[in-house]
Residue frames as qw, qx, qy, qz and C-alpha x, y, z in Angstrom:
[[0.756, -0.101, 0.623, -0.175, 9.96, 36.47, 37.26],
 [0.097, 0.124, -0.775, -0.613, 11.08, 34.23, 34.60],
 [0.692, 0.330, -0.180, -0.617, 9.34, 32.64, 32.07],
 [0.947, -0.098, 0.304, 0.019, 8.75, 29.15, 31.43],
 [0.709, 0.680, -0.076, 0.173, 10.64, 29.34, 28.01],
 [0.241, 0.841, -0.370, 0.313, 13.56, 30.82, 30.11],
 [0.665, -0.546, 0.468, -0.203, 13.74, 28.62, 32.92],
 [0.955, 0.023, 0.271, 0.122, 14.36, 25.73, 30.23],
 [0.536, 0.741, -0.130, 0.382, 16.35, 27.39, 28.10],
 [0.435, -0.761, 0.316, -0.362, 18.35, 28.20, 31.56],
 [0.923, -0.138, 0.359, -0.034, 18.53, 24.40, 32.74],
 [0.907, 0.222, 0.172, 0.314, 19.86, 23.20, 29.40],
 [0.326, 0.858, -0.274, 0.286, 22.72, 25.98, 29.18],
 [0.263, -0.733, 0.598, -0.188, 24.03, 25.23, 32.44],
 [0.867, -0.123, 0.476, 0.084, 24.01, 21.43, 31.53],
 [0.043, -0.530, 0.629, 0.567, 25.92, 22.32, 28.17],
 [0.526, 0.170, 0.830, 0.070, 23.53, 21.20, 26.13],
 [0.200, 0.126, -0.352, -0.906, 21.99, 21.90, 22.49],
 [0.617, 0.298, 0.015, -0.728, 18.95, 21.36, 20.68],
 [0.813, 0.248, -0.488, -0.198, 19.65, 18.79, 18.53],
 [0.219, 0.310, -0.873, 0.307, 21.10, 16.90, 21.28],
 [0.635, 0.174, 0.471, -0.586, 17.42, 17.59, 23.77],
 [0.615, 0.356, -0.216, -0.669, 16.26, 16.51, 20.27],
 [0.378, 0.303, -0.863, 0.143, 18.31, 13.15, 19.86],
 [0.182, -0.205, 0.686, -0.674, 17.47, 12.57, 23.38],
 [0.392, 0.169, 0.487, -0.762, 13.99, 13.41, 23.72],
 [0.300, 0.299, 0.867, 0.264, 12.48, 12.55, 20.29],
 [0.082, 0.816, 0.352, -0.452, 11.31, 16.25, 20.13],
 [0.652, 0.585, 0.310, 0.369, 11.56, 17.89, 17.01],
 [0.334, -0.001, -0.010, 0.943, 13.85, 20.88, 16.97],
 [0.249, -0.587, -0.367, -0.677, 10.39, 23.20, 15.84],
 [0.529, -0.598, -0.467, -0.381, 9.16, 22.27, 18.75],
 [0.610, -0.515, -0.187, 0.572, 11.87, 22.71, 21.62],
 [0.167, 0.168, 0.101, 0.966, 12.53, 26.06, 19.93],
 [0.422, -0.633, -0.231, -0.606, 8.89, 27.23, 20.29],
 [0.623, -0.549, -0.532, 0.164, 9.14, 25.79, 24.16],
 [0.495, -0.417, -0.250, 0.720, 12.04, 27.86, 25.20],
 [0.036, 0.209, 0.242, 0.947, 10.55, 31.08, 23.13],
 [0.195, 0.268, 0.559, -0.760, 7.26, 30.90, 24.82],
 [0.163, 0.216, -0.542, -0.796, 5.96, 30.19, 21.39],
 [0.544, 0.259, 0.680, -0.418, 2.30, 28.81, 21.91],
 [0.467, 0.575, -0.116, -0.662, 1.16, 29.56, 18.82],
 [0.177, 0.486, -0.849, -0.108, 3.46, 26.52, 17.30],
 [0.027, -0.095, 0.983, -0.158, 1.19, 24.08, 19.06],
 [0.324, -0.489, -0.666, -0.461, -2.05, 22.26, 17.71],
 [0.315, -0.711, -0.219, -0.589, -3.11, 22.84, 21.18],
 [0.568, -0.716, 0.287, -0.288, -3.07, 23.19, 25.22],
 [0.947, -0.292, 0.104, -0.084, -3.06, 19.87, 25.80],
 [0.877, 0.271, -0.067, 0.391, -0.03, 19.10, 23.64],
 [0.055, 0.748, -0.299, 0.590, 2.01, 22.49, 24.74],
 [0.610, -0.584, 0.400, -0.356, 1.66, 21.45, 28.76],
 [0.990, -0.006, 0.113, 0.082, 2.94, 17.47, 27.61],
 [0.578, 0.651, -0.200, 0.450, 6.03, 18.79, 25.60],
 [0.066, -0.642, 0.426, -0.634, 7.31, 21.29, 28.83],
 [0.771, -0.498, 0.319, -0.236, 6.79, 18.52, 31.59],
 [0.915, 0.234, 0.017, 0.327, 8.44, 15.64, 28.88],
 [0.720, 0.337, -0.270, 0.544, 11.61, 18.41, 28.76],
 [0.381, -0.753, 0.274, -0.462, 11.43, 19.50, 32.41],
 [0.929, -0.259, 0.216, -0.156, 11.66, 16.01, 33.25],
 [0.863, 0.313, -0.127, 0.377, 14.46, 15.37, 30.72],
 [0.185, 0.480, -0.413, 0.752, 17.20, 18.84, 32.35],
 [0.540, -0.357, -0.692, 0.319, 15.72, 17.66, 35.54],
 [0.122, -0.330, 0.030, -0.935, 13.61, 20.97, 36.66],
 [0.235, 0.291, 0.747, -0.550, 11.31, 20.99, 39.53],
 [0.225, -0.302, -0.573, -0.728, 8.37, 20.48, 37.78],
 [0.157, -0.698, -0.640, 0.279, 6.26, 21.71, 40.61],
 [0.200, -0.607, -0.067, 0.767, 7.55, 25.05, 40.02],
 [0.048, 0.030, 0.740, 0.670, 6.75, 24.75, 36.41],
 [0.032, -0.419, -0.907, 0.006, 3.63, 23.77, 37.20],
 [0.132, -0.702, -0.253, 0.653, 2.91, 27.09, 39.52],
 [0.160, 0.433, -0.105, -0.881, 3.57, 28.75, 36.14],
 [0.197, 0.030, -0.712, -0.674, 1.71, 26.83, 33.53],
 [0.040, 0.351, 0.914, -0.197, -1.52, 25.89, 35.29],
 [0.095, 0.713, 0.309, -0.622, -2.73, 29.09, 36.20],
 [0.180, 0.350, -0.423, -0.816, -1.87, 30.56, 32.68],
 [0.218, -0.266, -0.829, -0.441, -4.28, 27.07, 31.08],
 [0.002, -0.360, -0.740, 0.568, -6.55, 27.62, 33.69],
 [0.166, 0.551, 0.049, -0.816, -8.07, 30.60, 31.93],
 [0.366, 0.251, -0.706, -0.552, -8.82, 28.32, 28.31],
 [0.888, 0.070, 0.108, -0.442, -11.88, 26.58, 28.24],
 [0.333, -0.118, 0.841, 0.410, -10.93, 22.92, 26.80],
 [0.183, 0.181, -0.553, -0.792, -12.57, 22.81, 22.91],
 [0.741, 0.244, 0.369, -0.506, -16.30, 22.06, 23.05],
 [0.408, 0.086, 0.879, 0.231, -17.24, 18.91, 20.63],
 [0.024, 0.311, 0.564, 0.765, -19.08, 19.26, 17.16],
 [0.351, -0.528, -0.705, -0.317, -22.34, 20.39, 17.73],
 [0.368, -0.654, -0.584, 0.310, -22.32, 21.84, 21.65],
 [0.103, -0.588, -0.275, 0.754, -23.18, 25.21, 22.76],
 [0.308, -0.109, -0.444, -0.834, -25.43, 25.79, 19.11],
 [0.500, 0.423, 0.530, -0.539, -29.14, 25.82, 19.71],
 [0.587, 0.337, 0.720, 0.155, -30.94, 24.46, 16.73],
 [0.358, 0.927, 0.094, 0.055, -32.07, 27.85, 15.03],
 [0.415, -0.678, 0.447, 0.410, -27.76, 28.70, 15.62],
 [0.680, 0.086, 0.728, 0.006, -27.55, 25.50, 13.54],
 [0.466, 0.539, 0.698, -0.060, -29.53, 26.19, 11.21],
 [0.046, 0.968, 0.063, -0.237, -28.88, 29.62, 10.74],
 [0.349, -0.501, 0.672, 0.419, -24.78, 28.35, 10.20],
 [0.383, -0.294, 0.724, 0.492, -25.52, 26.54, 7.70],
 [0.367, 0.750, 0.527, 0.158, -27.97, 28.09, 5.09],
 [0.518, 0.104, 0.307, 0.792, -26.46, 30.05, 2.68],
 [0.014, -0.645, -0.192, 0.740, -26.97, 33.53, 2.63],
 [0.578, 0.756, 0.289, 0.102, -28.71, 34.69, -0.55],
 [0.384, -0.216, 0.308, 0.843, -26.68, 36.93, -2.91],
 [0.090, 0.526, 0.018, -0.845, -27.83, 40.03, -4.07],
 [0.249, 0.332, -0.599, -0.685, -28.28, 39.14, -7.37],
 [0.147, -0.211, -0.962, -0.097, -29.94, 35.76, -6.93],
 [0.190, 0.419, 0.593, -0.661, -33.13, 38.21, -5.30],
 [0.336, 0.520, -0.185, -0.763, -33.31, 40.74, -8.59],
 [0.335, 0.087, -0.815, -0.464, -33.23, 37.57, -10.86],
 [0.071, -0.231, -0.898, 0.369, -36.16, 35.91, -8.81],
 [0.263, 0.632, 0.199, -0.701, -38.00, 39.14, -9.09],
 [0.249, 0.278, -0.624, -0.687, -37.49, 39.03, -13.06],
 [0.150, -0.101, -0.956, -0.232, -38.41, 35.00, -12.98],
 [0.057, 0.532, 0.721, -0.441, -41.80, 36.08, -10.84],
 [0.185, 0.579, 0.122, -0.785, -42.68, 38.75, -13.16],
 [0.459, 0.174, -0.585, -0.646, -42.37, 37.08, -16.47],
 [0.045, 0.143, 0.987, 0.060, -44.49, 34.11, -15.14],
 [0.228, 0.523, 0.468, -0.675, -46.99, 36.37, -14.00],
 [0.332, 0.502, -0.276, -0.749, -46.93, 38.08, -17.48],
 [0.224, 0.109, -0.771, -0.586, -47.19, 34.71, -19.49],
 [0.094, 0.279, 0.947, -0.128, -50.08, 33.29, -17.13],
 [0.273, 0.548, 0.084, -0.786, -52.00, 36.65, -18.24],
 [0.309, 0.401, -0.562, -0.654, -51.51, 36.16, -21.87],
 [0.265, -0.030, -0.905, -0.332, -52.83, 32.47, -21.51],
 [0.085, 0.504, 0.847, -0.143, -55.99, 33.01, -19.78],
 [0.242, 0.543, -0.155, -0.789, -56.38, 36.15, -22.08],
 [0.009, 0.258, -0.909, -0.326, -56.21, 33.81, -24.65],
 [0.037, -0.114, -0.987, 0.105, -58.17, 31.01, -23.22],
 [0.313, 0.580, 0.672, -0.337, -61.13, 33.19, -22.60],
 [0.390, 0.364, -0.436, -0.725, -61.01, 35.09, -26.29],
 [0.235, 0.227, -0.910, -0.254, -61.31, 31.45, -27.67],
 [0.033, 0.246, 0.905, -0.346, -63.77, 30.43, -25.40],
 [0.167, 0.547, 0.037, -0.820, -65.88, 33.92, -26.37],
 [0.333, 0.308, -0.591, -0.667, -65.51, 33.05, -30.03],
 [0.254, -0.014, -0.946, -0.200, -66.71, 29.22, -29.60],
 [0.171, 0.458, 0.626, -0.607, -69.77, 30.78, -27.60],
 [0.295, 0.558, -0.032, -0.775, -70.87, 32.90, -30.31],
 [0.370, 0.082, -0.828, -0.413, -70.61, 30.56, -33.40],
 [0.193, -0.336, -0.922, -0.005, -73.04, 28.18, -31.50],
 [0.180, 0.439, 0.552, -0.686, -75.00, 30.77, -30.68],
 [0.311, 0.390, -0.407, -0.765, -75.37, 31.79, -34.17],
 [0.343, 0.202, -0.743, -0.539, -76.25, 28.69, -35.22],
 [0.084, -0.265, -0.941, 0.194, -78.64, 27.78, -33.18],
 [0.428, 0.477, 0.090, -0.762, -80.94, 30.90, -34.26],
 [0.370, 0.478, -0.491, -0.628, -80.61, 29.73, -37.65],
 [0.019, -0.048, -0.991, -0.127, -81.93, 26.19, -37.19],
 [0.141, 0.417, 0.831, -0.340, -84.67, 26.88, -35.20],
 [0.388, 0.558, 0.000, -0.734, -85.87, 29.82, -37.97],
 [0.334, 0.330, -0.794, -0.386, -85.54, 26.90, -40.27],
 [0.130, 0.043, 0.951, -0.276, -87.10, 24.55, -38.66],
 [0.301, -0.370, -0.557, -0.680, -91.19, 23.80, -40.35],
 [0.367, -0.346, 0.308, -0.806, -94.06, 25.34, -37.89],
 [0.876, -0.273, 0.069, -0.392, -96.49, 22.11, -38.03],
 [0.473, 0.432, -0.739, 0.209, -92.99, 19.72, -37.50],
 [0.507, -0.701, 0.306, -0.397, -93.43, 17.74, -34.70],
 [0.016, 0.670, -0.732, 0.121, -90.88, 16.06, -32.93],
 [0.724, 0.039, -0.660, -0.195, -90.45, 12.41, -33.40],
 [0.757, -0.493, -0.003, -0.429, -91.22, 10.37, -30.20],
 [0.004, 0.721, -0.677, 0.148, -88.30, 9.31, -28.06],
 [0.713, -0.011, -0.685, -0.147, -87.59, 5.85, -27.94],
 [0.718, -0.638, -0.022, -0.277, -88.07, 4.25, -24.40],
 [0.171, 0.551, -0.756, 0.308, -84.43, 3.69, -22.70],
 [0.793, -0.293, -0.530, -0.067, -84.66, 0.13, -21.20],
 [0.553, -0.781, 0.260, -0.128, -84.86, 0.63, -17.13],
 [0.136, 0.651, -0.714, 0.218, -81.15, -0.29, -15.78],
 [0.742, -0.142, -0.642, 0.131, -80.30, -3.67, -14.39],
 [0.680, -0.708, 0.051, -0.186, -80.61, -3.89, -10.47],
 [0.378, 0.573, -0.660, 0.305, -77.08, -4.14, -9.18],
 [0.809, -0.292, -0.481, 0.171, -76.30, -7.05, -7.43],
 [0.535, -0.782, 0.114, -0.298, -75.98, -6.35, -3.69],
 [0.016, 0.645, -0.682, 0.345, -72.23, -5.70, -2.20],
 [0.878, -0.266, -0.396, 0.013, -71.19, -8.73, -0.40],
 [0.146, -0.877, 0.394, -0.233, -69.37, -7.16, 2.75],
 [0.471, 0.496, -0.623, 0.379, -66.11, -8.39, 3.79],
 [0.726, -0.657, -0.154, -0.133, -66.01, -10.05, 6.74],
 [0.256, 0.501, -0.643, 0.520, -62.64, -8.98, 9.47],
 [0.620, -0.396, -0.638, 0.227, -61.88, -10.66, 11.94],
 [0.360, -0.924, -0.055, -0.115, -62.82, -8.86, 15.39],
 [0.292, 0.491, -0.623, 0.534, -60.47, -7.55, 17.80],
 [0.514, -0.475, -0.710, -0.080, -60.41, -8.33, 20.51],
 [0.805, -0.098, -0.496, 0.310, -60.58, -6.83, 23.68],
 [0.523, -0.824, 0.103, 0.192, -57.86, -6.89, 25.67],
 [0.583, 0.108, 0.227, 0.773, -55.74, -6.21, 22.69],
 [0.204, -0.846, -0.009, 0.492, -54.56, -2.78, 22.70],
 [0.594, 0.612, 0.272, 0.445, -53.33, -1.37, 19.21],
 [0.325, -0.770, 0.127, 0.534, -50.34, 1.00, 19.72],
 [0.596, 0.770, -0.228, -0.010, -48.76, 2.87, 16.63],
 [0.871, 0.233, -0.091, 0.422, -45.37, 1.99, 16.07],
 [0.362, -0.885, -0.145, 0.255, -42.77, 3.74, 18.24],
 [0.419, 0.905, -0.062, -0.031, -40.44, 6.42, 16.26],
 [0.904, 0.147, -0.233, 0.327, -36.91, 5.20, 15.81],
 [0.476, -0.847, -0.071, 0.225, -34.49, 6.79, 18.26],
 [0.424, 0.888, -0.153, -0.090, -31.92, 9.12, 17.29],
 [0.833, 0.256, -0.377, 0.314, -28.32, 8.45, 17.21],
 [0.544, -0.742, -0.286, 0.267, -26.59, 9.25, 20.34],
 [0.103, 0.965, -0.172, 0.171, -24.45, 12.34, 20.90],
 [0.841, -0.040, -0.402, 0.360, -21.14, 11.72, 21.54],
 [0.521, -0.833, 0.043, -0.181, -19.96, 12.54, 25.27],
 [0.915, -0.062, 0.135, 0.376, -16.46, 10.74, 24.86],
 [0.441, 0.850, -0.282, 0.061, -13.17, 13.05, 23.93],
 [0.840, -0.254, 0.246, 0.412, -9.66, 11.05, 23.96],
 [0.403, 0.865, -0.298, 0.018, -6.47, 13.08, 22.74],
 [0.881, -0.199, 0.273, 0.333, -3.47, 10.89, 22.50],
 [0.272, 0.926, -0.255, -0.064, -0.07, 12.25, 21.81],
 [0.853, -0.091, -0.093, 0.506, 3.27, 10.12, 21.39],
 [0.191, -0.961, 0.195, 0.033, 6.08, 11.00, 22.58],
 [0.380, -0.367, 0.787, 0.318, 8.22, 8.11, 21.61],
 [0.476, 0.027, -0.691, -0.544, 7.18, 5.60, 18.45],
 [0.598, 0.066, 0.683, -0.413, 4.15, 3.62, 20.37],
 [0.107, -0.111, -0.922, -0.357, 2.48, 1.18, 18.83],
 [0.587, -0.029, 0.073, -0.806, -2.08, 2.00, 18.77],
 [0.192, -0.448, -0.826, -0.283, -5.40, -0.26, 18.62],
 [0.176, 0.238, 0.544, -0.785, -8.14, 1.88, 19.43],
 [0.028, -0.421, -0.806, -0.415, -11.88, 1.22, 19.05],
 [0.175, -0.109, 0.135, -0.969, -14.70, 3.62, 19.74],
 [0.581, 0.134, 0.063, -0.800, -18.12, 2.15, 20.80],
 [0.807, 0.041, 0.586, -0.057, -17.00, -1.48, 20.08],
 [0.759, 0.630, 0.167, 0.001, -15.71, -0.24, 16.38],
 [0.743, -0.335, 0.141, 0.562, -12.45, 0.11, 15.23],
 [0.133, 0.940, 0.061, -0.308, -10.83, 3.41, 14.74],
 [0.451, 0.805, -0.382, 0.048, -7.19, 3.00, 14.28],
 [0.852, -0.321, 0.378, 0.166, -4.32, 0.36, 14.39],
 [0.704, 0.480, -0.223, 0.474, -0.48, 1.30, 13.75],
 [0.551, -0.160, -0.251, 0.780, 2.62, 3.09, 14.80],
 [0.114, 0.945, 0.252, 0.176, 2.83, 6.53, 15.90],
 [0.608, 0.124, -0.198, 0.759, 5.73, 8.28, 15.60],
 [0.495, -0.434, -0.365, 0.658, 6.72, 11.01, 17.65],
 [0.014, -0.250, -0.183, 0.951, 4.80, 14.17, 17.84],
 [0.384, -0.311, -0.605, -0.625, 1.74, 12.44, 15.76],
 [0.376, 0.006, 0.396, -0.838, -1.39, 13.16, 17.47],
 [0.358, -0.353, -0.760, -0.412, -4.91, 11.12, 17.01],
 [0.266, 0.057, 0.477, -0.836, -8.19, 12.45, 18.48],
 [0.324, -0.281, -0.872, -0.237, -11.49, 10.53, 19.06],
 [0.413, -0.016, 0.426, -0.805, -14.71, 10.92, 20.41],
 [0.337, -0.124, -0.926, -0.119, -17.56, 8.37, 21.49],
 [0.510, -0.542, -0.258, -0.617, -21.05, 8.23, 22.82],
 [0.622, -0.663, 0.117, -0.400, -20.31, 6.34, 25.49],
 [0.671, -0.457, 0.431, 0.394, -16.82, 3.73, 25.98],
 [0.495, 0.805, -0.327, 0.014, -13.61, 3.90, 24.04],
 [0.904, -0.352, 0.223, 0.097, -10.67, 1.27, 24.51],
 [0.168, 0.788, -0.588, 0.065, -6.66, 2.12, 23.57],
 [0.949, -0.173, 0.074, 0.251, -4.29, -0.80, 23.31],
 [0.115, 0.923, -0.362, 0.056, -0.98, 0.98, 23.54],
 [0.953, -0.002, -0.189, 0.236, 2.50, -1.14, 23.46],
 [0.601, 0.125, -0.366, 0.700, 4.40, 1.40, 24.95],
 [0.214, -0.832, -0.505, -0.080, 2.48, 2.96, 27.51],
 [0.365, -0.699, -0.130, 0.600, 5.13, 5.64, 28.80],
 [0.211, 0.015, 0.441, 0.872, 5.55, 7.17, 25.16],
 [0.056, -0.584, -0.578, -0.567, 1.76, 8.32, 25.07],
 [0.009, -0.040, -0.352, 0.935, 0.46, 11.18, 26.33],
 [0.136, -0.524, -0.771, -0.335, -3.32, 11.11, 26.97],
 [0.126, 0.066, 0.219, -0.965, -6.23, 13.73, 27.49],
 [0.056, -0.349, -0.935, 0.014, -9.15, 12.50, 28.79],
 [0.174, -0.802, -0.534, -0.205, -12.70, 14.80, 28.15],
 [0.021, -0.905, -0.034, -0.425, -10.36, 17.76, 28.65],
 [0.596, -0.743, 0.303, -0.031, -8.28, 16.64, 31.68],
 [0.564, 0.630, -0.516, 0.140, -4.62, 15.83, 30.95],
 [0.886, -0.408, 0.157, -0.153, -3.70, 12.40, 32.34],
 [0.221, -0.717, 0.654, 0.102, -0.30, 12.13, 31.26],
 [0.600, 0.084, -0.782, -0.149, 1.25, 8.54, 30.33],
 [0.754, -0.300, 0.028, -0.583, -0.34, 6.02, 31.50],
 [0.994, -0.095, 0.042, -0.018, 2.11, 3.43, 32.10],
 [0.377, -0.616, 0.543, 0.428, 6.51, 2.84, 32.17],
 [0.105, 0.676, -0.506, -0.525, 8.57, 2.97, 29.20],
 [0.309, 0.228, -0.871, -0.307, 7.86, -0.12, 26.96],
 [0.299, 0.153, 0.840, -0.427, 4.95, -1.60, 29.23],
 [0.292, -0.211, -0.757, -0.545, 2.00, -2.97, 26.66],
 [0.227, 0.256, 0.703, -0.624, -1.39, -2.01, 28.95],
 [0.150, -0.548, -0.800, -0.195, -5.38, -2.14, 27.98],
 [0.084, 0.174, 0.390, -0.900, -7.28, 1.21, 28.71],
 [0.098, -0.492, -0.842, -0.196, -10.84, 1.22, 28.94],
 [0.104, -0.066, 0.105, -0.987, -12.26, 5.21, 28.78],
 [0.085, -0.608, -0.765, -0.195, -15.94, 5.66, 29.78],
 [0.091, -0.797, -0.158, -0.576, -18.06, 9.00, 30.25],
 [0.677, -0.701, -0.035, -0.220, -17.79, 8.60, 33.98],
 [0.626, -0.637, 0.437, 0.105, -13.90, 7.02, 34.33],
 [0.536, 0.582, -0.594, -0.141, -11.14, 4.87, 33.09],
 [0.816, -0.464, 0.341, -0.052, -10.14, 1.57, 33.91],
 [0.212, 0.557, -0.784, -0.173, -5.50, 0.21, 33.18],
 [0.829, -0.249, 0.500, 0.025, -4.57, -3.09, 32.80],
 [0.284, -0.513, 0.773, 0.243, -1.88, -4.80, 32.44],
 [0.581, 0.267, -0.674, -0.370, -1.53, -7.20, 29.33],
 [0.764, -0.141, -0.625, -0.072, -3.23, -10.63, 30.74],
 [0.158, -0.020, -0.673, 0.723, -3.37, -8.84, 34.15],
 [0.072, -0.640, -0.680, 0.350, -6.53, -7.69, 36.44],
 [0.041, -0.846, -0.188, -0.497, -8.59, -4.53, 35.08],
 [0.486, -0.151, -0.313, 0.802, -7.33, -2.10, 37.47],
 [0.007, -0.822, -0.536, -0.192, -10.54, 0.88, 37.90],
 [0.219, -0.215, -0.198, 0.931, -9.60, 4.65, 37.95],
 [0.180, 0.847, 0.448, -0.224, -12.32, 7.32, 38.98],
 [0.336, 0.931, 0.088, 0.116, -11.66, 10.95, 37.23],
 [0.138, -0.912, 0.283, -0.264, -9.06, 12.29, 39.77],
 [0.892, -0.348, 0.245, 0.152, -6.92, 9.24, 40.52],
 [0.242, 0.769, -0.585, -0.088, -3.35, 9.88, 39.08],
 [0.899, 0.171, -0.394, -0.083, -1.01, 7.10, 38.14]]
């Protein structure tokens, strides 16, 4: 059975055609219609953009792209689509990624820095209690030697009388006002985190299109995209593509490849959410598509 690579490569021989001519045509880059008819995945950022390319030049040497299909489905079928930052880690995963793994050396020098602290806190409460020792003894010494000095019928003058302490004036307590009640006192409730985004939008031209897309009510990006530039986006929960040539983009919605979304030069209004998508037409009627609705 052929191969996909060979069926086109097939097609455009018997139509006497070249590369740079598909290329001319198609707005494909030579790189990339070579890798198609070689079978050359490897060449492409990813699925999504490999399975656009080989329908865009099935469609262009007029190949049944059902039979195309029969071979390239089943072969993606078998490739997850690319989890978003963050899913399928568990926190300790996380955590575990991204703390640096000690280096040998950084243990043995730790061990050094723990061994001379140890040694100098010795030496200073060696120290501290010599010093203390000595300044016991001197005052012991001299406090023999007064009191053998001291005359036998001496007696000790009569302490003056310390005048009793003033009575301290008596706290005046603060008065608060009561609560009352049926007031209830609730702590303050813990700010909430930022949401996770559940949104994934790949957008490939295939001609020069013209963008506006915002993520979440912010803007992401507004210009041209020439042909074979890519822009990917992800959002917590809507995302909104003005496109001015809606049959030159190729879109991939949370992993499902939805193709263009509109005819050759047509200016439309998409509106992605977790759950669907809804076209419209410049200064026409929203127009609501569930997951599985094709154009």
């Amino acid at each position: 059975m052929s191969s996909i690579g060979e069926k086109l490569q097939a097609a455009r021989a018997r139509r006497g055609l070249t590369l740079d001519q598909v290329s001319s045509s198609t707005r494909i880059s030579l790189k990339y219609l070579a890798a198609l008819e070689n079978d050359d995945r490897a060449c492409f950022p990813a699925a999504f953009f490999y399975k656009s390319f080989v329908h865009q030049y099935a469609r262009y040497l007029e190949v049944d792209e059902i039979a195309i299909s029969a071979l390239l489905d089943p072969m993606l079928a078998a490739e997850a689509p690319p989890a978003l930052p963050g899913q399928g880690e568990s926190p300790g995963d996380l955590t575990r990624r991204l703390t640096p793994m000690p280096r040998p050396g950084d243990a043995r020098s730790a061990g050094r820095r723990k061994l001379a602290g140890s040694f100098v806190s010795f030496v200073l409460v060696l120290g501290a209690c010599s010093g203390l020792y000595s300044w016991w003894r001197d005052a012991r010494g001299a406090g023999v030697f007064a009191w053998n000095e001291r005359p036998a019928q001496a007696v000790a003058p009569a302490r003056a009388a310390r005048p009793a302490p003033a009575a301290a004036a008596p706290k005046t307590p603060v008065a608060t006002a009561p609560v009352p009640a049926d007031v209830v006192q609730t702590p303050a409730a813990p700010a909430a985190p930022a949401p996770a985004s559940r949104l994934s939008l790949n957008l490939a031209a295939t001609e020069a299109t013209w963008l506006s897309v915002s993520s979440d009510g912010k803007p992401v990006f507004s210009g041209l995209l020439q042909p074979n530039e890519t822009k990917a986006l992800a959002a917590a929960e809507r995302a909104k593509v003005i496109v001015g040539n809606a049959g030159g983009l190729s879109v991939e919605w949370n992993g499902r490849a939805l193709g263009a979304l509109g005819r050759r030069g047509q200016v439309r209004v998409i509106t992605f959410t977790t759950d669907g998508y809804q076209v419209q037409d410049n200064g026409a009627r929203a127009d609501a598509r569930p997951p599985d609705s094709t154009e």
